[in-house]
C-alpha positions as CSV (number, residue, x, y, z in Angstrom):
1,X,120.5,127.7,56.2
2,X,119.6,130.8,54.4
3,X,119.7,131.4,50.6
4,X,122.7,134.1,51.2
5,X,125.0,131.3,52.7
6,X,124.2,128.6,50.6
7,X,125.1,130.4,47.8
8,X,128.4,131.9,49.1
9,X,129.3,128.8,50.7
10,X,129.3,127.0,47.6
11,X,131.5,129.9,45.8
12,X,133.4,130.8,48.1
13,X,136.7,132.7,46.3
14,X,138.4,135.8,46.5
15,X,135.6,137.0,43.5
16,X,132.9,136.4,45.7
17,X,134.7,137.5,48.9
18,X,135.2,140.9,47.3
19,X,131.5,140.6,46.1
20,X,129.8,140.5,49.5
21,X,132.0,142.9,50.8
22,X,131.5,145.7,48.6
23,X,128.1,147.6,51.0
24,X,130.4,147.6,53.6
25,X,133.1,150.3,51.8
26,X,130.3,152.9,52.4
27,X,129.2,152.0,56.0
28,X,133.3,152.0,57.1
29,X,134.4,155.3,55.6
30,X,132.6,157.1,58.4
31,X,132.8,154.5,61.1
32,X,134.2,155.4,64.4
33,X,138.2,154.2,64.2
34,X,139.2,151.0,66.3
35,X,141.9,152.3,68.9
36,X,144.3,150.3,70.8
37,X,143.8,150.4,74.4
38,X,147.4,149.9,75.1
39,X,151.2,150.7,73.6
40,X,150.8,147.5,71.9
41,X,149.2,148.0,68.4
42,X,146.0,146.0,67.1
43,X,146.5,142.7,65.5
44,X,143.3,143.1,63.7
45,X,141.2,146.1,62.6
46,X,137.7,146.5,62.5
47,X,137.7,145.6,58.7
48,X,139.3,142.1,59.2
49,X,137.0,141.4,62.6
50,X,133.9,142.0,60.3
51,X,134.9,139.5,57.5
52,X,136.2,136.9,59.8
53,X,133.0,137.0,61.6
54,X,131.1,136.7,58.3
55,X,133.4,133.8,57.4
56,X,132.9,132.1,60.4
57,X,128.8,132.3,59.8
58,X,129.0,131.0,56.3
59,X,131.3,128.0,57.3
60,X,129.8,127.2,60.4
61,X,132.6,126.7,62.0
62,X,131.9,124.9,65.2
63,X,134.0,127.1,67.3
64,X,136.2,129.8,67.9
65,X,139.0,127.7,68.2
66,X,138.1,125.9,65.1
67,X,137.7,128.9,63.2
68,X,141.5,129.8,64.3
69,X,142.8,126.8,62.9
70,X,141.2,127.4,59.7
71,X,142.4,131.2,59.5
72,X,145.8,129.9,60.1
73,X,146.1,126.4,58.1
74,X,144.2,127.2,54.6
75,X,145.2,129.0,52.4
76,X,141.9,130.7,51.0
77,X,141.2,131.8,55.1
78,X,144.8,132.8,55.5
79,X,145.0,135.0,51.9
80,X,141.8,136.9,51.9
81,X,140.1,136.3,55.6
82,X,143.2,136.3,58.2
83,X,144.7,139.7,59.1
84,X,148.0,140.1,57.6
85,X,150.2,137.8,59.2
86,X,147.7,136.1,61.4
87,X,146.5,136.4,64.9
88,X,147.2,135.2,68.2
89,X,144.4,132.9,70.1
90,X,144.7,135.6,73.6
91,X,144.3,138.8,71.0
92,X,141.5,137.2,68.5
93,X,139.2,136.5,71.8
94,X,140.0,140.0,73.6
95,X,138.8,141.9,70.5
96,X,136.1,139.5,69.7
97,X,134.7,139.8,73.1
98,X,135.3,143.5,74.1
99,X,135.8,145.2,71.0
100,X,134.5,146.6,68.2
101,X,130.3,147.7,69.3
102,X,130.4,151.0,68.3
103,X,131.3,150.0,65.0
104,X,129.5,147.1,64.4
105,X,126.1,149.5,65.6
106,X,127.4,152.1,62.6
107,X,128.0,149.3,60.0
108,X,124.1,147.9,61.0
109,X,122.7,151.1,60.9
110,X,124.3,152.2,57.9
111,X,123.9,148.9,56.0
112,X,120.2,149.2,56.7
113,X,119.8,153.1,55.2
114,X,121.3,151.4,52.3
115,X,119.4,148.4,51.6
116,X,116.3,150.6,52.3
117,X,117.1,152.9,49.8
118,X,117.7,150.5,47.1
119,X,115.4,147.9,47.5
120,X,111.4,148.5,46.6
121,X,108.5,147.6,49.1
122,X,107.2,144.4,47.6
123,X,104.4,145.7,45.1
124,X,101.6,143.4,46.3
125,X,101.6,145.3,49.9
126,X,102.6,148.8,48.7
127,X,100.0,150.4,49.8
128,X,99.8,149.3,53.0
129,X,102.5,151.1,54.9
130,X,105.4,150.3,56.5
131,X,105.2,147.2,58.1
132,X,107.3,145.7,60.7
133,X,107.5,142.2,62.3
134,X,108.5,141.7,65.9
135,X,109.7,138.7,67.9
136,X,112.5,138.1,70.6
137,X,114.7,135.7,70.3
138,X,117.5,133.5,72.0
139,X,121.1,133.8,70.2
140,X,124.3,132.6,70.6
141,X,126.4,135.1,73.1
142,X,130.0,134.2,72.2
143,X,131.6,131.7,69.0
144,X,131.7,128.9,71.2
145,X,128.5,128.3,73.4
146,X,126.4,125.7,74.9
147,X,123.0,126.3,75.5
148,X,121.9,127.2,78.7
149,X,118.6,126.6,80.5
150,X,116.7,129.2,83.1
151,X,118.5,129.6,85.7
152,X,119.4,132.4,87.5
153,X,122.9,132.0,87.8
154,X,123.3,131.1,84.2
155,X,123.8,134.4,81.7
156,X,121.8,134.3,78.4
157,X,121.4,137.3,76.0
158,X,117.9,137.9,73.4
159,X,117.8,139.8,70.1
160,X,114.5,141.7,69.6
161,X,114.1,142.4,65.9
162,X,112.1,144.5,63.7
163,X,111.8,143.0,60.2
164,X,110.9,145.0,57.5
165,X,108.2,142.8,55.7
166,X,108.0,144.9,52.4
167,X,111.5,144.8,51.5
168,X,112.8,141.8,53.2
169,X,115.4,143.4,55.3
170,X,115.9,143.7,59.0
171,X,115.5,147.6,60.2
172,X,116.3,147.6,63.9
173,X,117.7,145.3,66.3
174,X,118.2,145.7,70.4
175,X,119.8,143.2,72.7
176,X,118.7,142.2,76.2
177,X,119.2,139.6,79.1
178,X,118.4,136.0,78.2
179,X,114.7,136.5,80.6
180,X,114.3,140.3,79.0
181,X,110.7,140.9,78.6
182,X,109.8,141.5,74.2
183,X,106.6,143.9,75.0
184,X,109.3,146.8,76.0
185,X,111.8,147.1,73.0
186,X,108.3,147.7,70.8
187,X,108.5,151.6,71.1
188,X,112.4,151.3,69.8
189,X,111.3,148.6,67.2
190,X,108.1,150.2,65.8
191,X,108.0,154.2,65.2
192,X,105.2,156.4,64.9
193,X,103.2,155.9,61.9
194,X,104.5,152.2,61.1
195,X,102.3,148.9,61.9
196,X,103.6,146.4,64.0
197,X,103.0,142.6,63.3
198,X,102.8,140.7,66.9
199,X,102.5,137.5,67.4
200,X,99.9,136.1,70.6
201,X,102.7,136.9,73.4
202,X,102.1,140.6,72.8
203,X,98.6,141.1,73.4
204,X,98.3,143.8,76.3
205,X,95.4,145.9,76.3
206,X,97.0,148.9,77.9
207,X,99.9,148.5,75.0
208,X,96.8,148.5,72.5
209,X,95.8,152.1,73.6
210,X,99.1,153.4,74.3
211,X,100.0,152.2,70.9
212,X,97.4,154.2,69.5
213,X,98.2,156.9,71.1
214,X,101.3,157.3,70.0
215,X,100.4,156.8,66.7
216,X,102.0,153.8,66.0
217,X,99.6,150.9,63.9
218,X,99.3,147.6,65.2
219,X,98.5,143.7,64.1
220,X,98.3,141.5,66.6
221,X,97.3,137.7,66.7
222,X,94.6,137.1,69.7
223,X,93.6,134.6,71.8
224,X,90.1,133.5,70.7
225,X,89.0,133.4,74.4
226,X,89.7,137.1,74.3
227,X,86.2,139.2,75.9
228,X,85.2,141.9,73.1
229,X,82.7,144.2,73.5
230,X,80.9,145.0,70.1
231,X,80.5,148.3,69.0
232,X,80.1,147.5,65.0
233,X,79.6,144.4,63.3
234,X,81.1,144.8,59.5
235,X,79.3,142.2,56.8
236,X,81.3,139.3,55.9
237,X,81.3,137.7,52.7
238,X,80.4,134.1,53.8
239,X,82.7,132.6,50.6
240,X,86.0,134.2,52.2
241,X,88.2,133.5,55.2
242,X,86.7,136.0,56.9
243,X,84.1,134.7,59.4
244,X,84.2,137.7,61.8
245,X,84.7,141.5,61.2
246,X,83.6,144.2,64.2
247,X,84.5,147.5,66.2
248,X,85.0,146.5,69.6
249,X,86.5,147.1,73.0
250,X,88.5,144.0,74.3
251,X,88.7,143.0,77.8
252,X,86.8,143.3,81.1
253,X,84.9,146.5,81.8
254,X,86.3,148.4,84.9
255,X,89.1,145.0,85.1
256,X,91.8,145.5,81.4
257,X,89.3,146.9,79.2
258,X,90.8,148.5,76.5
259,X,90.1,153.0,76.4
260,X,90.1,152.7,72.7
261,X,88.1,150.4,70.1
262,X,90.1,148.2,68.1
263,X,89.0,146.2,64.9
264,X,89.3,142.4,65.3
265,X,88.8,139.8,62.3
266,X,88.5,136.4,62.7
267,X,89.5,133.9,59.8
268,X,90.2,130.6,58.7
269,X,92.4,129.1,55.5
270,X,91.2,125.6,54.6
271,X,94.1,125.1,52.7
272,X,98.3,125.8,53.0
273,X,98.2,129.6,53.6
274,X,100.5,131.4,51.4
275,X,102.1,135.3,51.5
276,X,99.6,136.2,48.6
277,X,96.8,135.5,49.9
278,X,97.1,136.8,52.7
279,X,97.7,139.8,51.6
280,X,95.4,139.8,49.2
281,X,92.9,138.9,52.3
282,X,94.0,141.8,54.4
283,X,93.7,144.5,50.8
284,X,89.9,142.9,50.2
285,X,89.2,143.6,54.1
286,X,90.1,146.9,54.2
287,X,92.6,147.5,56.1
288,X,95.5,149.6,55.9
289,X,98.2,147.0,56.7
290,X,98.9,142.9,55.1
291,X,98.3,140.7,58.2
292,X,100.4,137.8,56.0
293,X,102.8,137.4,58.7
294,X,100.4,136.8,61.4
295,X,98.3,134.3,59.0
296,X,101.4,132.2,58.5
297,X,101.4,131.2,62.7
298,X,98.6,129.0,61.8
299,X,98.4,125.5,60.3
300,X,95.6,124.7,57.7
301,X,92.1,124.9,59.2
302,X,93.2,126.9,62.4
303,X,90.7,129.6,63.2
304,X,93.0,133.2,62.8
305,X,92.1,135.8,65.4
306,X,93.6,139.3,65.0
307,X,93.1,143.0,66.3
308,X,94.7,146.1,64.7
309,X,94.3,149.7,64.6
């Protein structure tokens, strides 16, 4: 449970309610307006689908007909969550489930512009760019789901985020079938002159050169079977984590081999791995991005292979 929901959980009033709402004032002035499709008007606008859908994060509410029953029986929910004068079960789930994109993209987008405005890149990785994590992820679809196994009959949906490590906030998200391959959504994820942070399942030589290309930056954790041609060897100090620092071209000549060299550093931590020194390991090697996020896939004593450009 994260920091944000613990905290609002445990003071949860119409102070704090007002509170956590406030950013998104801004982002709805200019958000597209939530039509009826019909003669019949709305039950809920936009406004009230965005807090109850915060509300039903922080309380964990185990389902969408258990959140229903609380919006309707307490009084807190019913006061400052609930529409005015409630909602029906059939109208809560048709706006849930078919209402309401367009807006919610605005509200992310221009929540993000805002929290990148106001909050500073972390001063220990300054001057390293900006640098963006990347996984994929499973989520849940719909407020009341079981979780589904791989079949190809059964509909699943992924979230493939781009975390921005220096201030702590997520910059942009895409959405994709449950089996939707992660390696795609990088070019909408990463832009041109930011550095990527991968994790092993994106290592693809012919994404390393297009990457470069394109000018995007790249960190990428390696297998340690990987081929690499040297081109360079670069001194290590033997008393640091570093145990391996070179130029070279990955892959198989005339098979995957990479059309562009690409630095690759090999470490090790003997002991628990922390966000300082990591970065503080990536600033004393040179390079121009903090490889902390990387480091932190590895347990103590695990050898640390990474490439980046």
């Amino acid at each position: 449970m994260s920091l944000l929901v613990r905290y609002h959980r445990s003071r949860l009033d119409r102070r704090s309610v007002a509170q956590l709402f406030t950013p998104f004032k801004g982002a709805l002035e200019y958000a597209p307006v939530l039509e009826a499709r019909g003669n019949r008007p709305l039950q809920m606008t936009f406004e009230d689908q965005l807090k109850i859908l915060t509300y039903y994060h922080l309380e964990e509410h185990s389902s969408g007909r258990h959140l229903l029953q609380v919006l309707a029986q307490e009084d807190f929910a019913a006061t400052h969550i609930a529409p005015p004068g409630g909602i029906q079960k059939s109208a809560f789930f048709e706006a849930i489930n078919s209402r309401g994109l367009e807006q919610m993209i605005h509200v992310y987008e221009d929540l993000q512009k805002q929290a990148t405005a106001k909050i500073p890149i972390a001063k220990d990785i300054s001057g390293l760019g900006d640098l963006i994590a990347v996984d994929g992820s499973l989520i849940d679809a719909t407020l009341s789901m079981l979780w589904a196994d791989y079949r190809t009959e059964v509909k699943k949906a992924k979230v493939h985020l781009g975390f921005d490590i220096g201030r702590g906030v997520p910059q942009k998200v895409t959405l994709t079938d449950g089996k939707g391959d992660e390696r795609p959504q990088v070019e909408r994820l990463v832009a041109p002159g930011q550095t990527g942070v991968y994790d092993r399942y994106y290592q693809c030589y012919k994404n390393f050169d297009d990457w470069q290309k394109q000018g995007r930056h790249f960190v990428c954790r390696i297998k340690a079977t990987s081929r690499k041609t040297e081109l360079s060897v670069n001194p290590v100090d033997p008393d640091s984590h570093v145990f391996y620092d070179a130029r070279v071209l990955l892959g198989t000549k005339s098979q995957n081999q990479t059309e562009r060299d690409v630095r690759v550093v090999g470490c090790v931590f003997r002991s628990k791995t922390t966000t300082d020194s990591a970065a503080k390991w990536a600033t004393c090697s040179g390079a121009n991005w903090s490889s902390h996020s990387a480091i932190n896939w590895a347990t103590d004593s695990d050898p640390i292979w990474a490439t980046f450009s």
